[in-house]
Each structure stands twice: as C-alpha cells, then as structure tokens.
C-alpha positions in Angstrom: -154.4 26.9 -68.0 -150.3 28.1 -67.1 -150.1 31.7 -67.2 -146.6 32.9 -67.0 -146.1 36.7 -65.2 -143.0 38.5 -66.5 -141.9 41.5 -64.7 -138.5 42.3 -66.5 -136.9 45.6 -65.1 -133.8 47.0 -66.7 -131.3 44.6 -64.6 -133.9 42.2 -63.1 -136.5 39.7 -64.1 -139.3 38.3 -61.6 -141.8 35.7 -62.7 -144.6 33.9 -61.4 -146.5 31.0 -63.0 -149.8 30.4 -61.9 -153.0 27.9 -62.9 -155.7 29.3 -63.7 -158.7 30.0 -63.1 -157.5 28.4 -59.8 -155.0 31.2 -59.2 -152.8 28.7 -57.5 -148.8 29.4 -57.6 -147.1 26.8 -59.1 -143.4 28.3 -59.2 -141.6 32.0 -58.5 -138.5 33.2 -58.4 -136.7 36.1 -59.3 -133.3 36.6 -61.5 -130.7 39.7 -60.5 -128.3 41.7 -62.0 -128.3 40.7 -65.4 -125.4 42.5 -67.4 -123.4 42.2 -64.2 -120.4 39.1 -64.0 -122.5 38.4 -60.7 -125.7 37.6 -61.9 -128.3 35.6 -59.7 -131.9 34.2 -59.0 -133.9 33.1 -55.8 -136.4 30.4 -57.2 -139.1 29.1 -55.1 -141.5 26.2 -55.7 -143.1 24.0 -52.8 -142.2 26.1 -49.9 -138.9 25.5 -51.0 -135.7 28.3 -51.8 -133.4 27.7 -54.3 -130.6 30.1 -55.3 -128.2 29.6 -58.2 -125.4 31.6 -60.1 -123.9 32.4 -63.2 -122.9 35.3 -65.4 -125.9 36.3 -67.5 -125.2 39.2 -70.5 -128.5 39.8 -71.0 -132.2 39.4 -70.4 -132.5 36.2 -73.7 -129.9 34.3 -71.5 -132.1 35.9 -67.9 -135.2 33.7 -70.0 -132.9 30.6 -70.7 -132.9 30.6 -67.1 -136.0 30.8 -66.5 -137.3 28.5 -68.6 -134.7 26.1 -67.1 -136.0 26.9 -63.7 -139.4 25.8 -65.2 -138.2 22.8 -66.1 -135.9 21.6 -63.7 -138.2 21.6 -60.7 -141.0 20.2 -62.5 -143.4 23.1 -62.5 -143.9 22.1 -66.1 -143.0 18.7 -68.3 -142.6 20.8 -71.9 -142.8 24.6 -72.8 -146.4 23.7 -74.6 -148.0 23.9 -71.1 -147.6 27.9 -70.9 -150.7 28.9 -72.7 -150.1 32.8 -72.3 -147.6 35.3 -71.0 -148.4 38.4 -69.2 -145.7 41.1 -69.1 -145.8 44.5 -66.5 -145.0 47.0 -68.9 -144.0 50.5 -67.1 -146.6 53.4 -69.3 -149.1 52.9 -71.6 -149.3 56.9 -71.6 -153.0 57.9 -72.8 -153.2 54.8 -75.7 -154.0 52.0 -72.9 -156.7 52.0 -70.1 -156.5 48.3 -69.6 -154.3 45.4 -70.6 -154.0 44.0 -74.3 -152.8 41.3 -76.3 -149.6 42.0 -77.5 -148.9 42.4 -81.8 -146.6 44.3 -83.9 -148.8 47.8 -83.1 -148.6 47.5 -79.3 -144.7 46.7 -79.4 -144.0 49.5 -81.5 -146.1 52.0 -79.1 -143.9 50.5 -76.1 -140.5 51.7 -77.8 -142.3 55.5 -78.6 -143.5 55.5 -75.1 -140.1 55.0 -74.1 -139.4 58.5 -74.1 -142.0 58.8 -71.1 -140.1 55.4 -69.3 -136.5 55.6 -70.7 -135.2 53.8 -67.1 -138.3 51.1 -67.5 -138.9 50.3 -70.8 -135.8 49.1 -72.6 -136.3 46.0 -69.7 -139.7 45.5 -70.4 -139.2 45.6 -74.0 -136.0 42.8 -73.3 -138.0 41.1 -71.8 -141.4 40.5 -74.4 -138.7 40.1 -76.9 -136.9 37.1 -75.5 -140.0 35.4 -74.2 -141.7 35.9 -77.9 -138.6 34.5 -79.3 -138.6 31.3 -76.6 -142.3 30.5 -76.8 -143.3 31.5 -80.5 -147.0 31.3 -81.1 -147.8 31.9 -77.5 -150.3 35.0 -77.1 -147.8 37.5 -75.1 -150.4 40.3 -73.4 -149.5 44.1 -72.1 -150.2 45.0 -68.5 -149.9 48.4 -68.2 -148.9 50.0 -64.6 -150.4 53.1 -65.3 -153.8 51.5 -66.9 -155.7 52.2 -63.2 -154.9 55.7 -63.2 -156.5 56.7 -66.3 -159.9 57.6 -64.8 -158.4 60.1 -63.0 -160.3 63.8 -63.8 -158.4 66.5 -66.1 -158.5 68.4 -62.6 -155.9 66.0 -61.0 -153.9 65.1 -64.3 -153.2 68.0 -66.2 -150.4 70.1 -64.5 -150.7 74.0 -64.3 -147.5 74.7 -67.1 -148.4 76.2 -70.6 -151.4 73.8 -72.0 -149.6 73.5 -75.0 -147.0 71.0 -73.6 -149.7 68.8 -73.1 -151.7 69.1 -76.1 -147.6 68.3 -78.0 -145.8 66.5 -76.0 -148.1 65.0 -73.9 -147.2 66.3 -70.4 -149.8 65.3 -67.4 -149.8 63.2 -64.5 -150.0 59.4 -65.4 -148.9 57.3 -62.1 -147.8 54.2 -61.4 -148.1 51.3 -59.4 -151.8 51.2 -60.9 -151.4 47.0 -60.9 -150.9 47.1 -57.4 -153.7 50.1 -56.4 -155.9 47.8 -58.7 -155.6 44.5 -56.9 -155.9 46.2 -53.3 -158.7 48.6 -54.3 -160.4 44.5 -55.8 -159.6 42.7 -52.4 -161.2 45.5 -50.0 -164.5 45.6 -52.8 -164.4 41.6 -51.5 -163.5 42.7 -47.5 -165.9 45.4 -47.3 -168.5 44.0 -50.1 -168.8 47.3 -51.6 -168.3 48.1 -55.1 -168.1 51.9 -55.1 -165.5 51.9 -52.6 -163.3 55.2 -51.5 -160.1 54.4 -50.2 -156.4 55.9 -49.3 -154.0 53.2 -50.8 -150.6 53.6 -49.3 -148.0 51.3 -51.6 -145.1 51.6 -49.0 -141.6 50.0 -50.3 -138.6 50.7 -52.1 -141.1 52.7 -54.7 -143.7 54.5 -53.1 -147.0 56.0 -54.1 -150.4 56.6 -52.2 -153.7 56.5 -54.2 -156.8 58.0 -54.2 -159.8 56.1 -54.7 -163.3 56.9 -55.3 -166.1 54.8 -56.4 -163.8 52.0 -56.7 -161.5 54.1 -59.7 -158.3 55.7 -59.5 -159.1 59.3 -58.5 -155.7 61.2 -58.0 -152.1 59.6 -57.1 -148.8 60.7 -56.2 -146.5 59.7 -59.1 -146.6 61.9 -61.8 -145.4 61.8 -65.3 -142.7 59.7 -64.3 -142.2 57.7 -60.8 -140.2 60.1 -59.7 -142.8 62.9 -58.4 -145.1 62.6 -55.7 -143.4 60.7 -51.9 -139.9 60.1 -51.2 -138.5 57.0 -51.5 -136.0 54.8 -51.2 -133.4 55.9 -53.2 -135.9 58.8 -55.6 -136.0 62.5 -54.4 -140.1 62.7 -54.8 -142.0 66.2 -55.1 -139.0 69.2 -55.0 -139.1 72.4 -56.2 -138.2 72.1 -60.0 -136.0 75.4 -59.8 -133.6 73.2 -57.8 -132.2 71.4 -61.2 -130.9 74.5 -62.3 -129.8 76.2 -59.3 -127.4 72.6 -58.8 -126.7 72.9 -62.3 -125.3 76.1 -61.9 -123.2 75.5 -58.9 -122.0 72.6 -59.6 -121.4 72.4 -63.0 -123.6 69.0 -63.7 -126.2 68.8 -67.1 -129.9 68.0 -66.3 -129.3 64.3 -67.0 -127.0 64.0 -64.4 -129.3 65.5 -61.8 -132.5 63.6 -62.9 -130.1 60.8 -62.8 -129.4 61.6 -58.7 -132.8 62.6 -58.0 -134.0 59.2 -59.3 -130.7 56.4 -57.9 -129.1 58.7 -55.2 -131.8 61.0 -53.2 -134.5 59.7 -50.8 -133.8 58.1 -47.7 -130.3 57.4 -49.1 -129.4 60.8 -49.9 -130.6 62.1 -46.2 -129.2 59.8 -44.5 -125.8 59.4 -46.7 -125.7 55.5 -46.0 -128.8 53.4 -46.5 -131.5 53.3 -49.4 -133.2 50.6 -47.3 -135.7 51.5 -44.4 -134.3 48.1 -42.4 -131.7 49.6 -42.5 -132.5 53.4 -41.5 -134.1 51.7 -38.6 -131.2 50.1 -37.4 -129.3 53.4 -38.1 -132.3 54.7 -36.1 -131.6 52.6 -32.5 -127.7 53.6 -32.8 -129.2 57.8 -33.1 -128.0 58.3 -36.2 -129.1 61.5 -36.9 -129.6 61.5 -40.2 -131.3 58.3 -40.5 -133.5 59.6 -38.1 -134.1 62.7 -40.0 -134.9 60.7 -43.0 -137.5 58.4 -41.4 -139.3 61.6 -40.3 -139.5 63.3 -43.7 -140.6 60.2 -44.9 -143.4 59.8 -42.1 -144.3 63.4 -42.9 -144.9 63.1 -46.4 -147.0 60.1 -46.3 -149.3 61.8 -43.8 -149.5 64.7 -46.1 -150.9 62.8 -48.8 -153.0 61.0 -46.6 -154.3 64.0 -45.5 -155.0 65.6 -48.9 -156.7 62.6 -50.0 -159.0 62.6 -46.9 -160.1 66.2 -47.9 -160.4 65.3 -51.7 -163.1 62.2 -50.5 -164.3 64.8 -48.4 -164.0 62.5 -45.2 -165.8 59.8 -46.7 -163.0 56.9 -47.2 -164.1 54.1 -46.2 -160.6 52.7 -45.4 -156.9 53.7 -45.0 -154.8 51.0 -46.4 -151.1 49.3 -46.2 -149.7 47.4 -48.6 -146.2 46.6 -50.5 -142.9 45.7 -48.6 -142.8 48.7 -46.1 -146.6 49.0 -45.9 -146.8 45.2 -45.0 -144.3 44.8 -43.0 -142.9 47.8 -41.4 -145.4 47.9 -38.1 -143.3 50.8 -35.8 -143.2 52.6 -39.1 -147.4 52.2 -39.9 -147.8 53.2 -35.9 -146.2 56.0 -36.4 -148.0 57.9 -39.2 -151.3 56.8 -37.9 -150.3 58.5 -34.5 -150.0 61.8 -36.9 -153.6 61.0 -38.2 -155.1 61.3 -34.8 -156.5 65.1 -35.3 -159.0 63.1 -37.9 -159.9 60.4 -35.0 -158.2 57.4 -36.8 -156.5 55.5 -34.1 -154.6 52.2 -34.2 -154.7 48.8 -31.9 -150.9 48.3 -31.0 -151.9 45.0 -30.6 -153.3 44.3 -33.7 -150.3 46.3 -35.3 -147.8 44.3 -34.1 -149.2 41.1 -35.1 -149.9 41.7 -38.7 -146.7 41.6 -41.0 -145.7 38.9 -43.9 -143.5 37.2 -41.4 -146.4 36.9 -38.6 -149.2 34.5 -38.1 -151.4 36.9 -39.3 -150.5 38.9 -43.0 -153.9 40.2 -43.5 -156.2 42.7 -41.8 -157.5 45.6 -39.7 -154.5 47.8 -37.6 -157.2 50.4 -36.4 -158.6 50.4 -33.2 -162.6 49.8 -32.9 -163.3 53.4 -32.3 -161.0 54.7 -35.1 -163.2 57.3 -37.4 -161.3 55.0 -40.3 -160.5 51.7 -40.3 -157.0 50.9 -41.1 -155.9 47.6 -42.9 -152.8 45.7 -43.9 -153.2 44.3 -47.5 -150.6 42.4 -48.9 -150.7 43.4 -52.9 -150.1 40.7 -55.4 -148.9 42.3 -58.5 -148.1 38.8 -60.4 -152.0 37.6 -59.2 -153.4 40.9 -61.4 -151.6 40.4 -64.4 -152.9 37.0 -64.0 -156.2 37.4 -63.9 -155.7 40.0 -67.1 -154.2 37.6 -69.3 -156.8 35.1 -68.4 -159.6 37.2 -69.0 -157.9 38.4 -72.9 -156.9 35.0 -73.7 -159.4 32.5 -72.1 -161.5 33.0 -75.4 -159.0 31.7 -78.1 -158.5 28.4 -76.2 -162.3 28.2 -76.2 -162.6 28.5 -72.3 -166.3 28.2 -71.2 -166.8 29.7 -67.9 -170.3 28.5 -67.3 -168.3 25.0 -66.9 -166.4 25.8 -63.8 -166.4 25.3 -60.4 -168.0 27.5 -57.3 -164.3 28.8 -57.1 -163.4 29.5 -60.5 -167.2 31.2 -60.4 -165.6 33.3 -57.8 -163.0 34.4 -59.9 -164.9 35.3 -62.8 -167.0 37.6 -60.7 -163.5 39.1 -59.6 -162.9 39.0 -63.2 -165.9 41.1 -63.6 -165.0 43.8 -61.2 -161.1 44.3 -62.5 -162.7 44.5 -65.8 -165.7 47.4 -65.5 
C-alpha cells in the first residue's frame, strides 16, 4: 500500500511516500516559499537530488507539483496507487489523543483550533484541502503533533493563572513535537527492549523542545500552549518573563501582536546574536569570536541543561537514557559535547570518540555518545517524523482495504508489533 505524508507549513510543503507495511521510501522531497515569485522544491528519489523552479501562488499549485513530482520520476504510474494520505496537523488541543481519519467534523475542529495555531494551521488546513480536492475519494487522516503529550498529569499541564481561563478558554500546556518524541520514545522501547521506558528526549533544531518520558508516555515537555514557551530557538524567544510584553509595549510603542510576532520570527539565537537564526552559522560566528554568537550558543547550552536537569529530578534519577535527535541533536557533535560536559555533577559522561563519529553525514547516524561508565547512557536518534505518520495512517486505514495482517511477512510482523506499541 502508498501512503502519502504531507507536512504543509504556512510557506512550505514536505512529503514523503512510503510502501507499506514495508516502510520503504519510495520518493521525498520538499517544496519552498510558496506565495513568494521564488518558489522551489528539492525532490529526491533513488539516492538521487533533483531541484526545480517556478512561481507557485499557493499550496493547490505547491500539490500540482507534487503530484507531478510523483509522476515524473516514476515513484507512481497513476494517482490510483496512493491508497491514503497522512497530514501533520499542528494542535488537536484536548479533542485528539491520537490520529484520525479525516471528515467534515475533524476539518471543521482544525479551523476552531486555529485560534490555539494561528501561524500553523491555515498551512495545514491548505494543505488537506488541495490534496482532498486532487485525490477525491482517498481517506485523508489527522496526525496530530500534540497527540503524545496528552498523558501528561494536570500537575504539569495546567498553568498557575486564574483556573477559570482554563475551564473558558482552554488555557494549559499542550506541546509539540509529540510525532517526533513519539517515534524516538518507539525506537529506544526496540534499543533497550523495554516498554515502560523513562527518557529525556532532546528534539534539537530550528524548533526545539525536550520531553519527559515516563513509562514509555509523555510526562511533561517544554512547549507550552503554543511552540513558543519552553527552550530558545532558532529564531523563537522561549520561556521570558510575560511582564516583558508590556514593559516593550510601553516603551516602544508596539501592540501585543507585534511583539508575539518578534518573540516568535526575530528572538532566539538570531535576536542575540543580531545575524544568524542558524546554529551553522553561530558556529562559524563562534571561531571568528563573535561575541554575540558566542553569547547566544551559551544561553542556548544553558537552557537545555536546565531542562535536562529538571527532568532528571521529575524521573527521580531513574531515566534510563538521555537522548539526541532532530537537525541540531543529530548532527551538531561540539554542541551535544558541550551540554553533556555540564551534566557531569550527575556522573553522565560522553566518549569523544564515539561523539564525533555519530552525525547524519558520518558512517555511523545511530547510537550511544556516553562513555561506558556514564550514570546515563546518552544516544543519538535520528527522528523520522514522515515514518510515524506512516505507520498512523496505516494502522486507521489498513482495515477498509481489507488488509489482513496475519498474511504478512516476519517483517511486516515486526511492524505490526511496532504498530502495537505507537497505538496503547
């Protein structure tokens, strides 16, 4: 069975096709400022890169493109091959806990959460909407990012403001990135062949979060009611002190849109260090002594240690492992070595060795960073986003195409018991 992943942001639109049960790539590829007269995509199939070009107005023309993509290099002979879509969708607020299939009820609960994911939602919703309109018929299901974190306790969700915005207007913690804390929080059940598994999940990259993991279920994370609470990031403020909105407001004459707006596009390590949103970058701003790319590396170190640190105390030293994972996480090794120097009061310790050898570009992608007599082992997971809403769709579809499990192979056995574990 083709499954088609759709992860349609407000200017973007990445998408995966895989086979399944096989979870085998077939085709990727990613398609860039849409709206914009320089519109773009990176397509890869076979090992193989290709880019192309062309002014795209919106995200029905970012789908013709895709579809064309689909076609063109032969990663399908006719549209009727895609069986199902599955689409990232930002919040599912308190409604979702896990992924659904997609009707008139869920759509119109996407466009009143909007008001929790106004920067989010309007490209997700582009999105379902021109791939409903290009493959009519096709079951379309709802991935939810913040699905994962809703076993977190009242303790760790609800906020400490008047009770009463919560009970009307919903206010609470409701974090993100759950997709990717679910798939990494999956692959280390498999590493470590535990199911009740406590870990420190640290999704490193342009967004950040860190997750806290106990018996194998979202415990407490660092995003908040939106993405912007919790860590620093690349171009998002993270945790402040809310009386700063209206002490700028003040002085500067700007409405509370316009510094949400800042705090989410223009703060982070590009508002420290006045140049770069990107940590490649910061690092290179780093060997020059720049110091305030400097500066902003180190507040960015600092925070992530804190939450690790908080997170060790809420397992109460029982984690069972610290992990890596997104584009810094994975790749960023002088970056990893230098928070888990920080951790060293709590005896975790890493290998340089082993460090240095395990990034996306290096032999080795996958594994432990720690040394053998660290308290914690440390690992390097590369998350896979696309592979989770995969394995979703798959699991809510499988049953109207009158898929019989019992009649696949060792493998696909495999991923059923996967299957199993994402679903409990």
């Amino acid at each position: 069975m083709k499954i088609l992943c759709v992860n349609a942001g407000s200017s973007s639109l990445k998408f995966q096709l895989f086979e399944m049960p096989e979870r085998e790539t077939i085709i990727s590829g990613c398609i860039e400022k849409i709206g914009s007269e320089d519109s773009f995509w990176n397509t890869k199939i076979d090992g193989k890169k290709i880019q192309g070009a062309r002014y795209l107005k919106d995200h029905k023309e970012a789908t013709q493109v895709l579809i064309e993509e689909l076609l063109i290099h032969g990663a399908i002979s006719s549209m009727d091959e895609i069986k199902a879509v599955g689409h990232r969708v930002l919040h599912g607020g308190e409604k979702y806990s896990k992924s659904v299939i997609i009707d008139d009820e869920v759509i119109q609960n996407i466009k009143d959460l909007t008001k929790l994911g106004p920067l989010h939602h309007p490209g997700n919703l582009a999105g379902i909407e021109a791939m409903c309109a290009s493959l009519p018929g096709v079951p379309m299901v709802a991935v939810y990012d913040t699905a994962f974190h809703q076993s977190m306790p009242e303790v760790n969700y609800i906020y400490p403001v008047p009770f009463e915005w919560y009970e009307n207007y919903g206010v609470r913690k409701y974090g993100f990135h759950g997709t990717s804390h679910k798939y990494i929080t999956v692959r280390m059940q498999e590493l470590l062949d535990k199911e009740d598994i406590n870990l420190v999940n640290c999704h490193i990259g342009s967004g950040s979060s860190i997750c806290c993991i106990k018996d194998g279920k979202s415990y407490d994370t660092t995003m908040g009611l939106t993405p912007l609470d919790g860590l620093m990031m690349g171009t998002r403020s993270g945790s402040i002190d809310p009386s700063i909105i209206e002490y700028v407001a003040k002085e500067s004459g700007m409405n509370v849109t316009e510094i949400i707006n800042i705090l989410n596009k223009k703060s982070g390590l590009l508002g420290v260090s006045k140049k770069y949103s990107d940590h490649r970058d910061i690092e290179v701003g780093m060997e020059e002594n720049d110091p305030l790319c400097i500066l902003a590396d180190d507040l960015y170190v600092d925070r992530i240690v804190k939450y690790i640190a908080e997170y060790y105390v809420k397992l109460e030293g029982q984690v069972d492992a610290i992990t890596f994972t997104a584009g810094l996480g994975e790749n960023a090794r002088e970056f990893r070595e230098k928070i888990i120097k920080k951790l060293a009061c709590l005896g975790i310790k890493i290998d340089f060795e082993r460090n240095m050898s395990c990034a996306s570009y290096c032999p080795t992608q996958e594994g432990i960073i720690s040394s053998d007599d660290s308290s914690i082992p440390v690992y390097v997971i590369p998350t896979n986003e696309e592979l989770m809403i995969a394995l979703d769709t798959y699991e809510l579809v499988k049953d109207l195409y009158n898929i019989n499990d019992d009649n696949k192979s060792n493998e696909s056995r495999k991923d059923t018991k996967v299957l199993a574990k994402i679903r409990k």
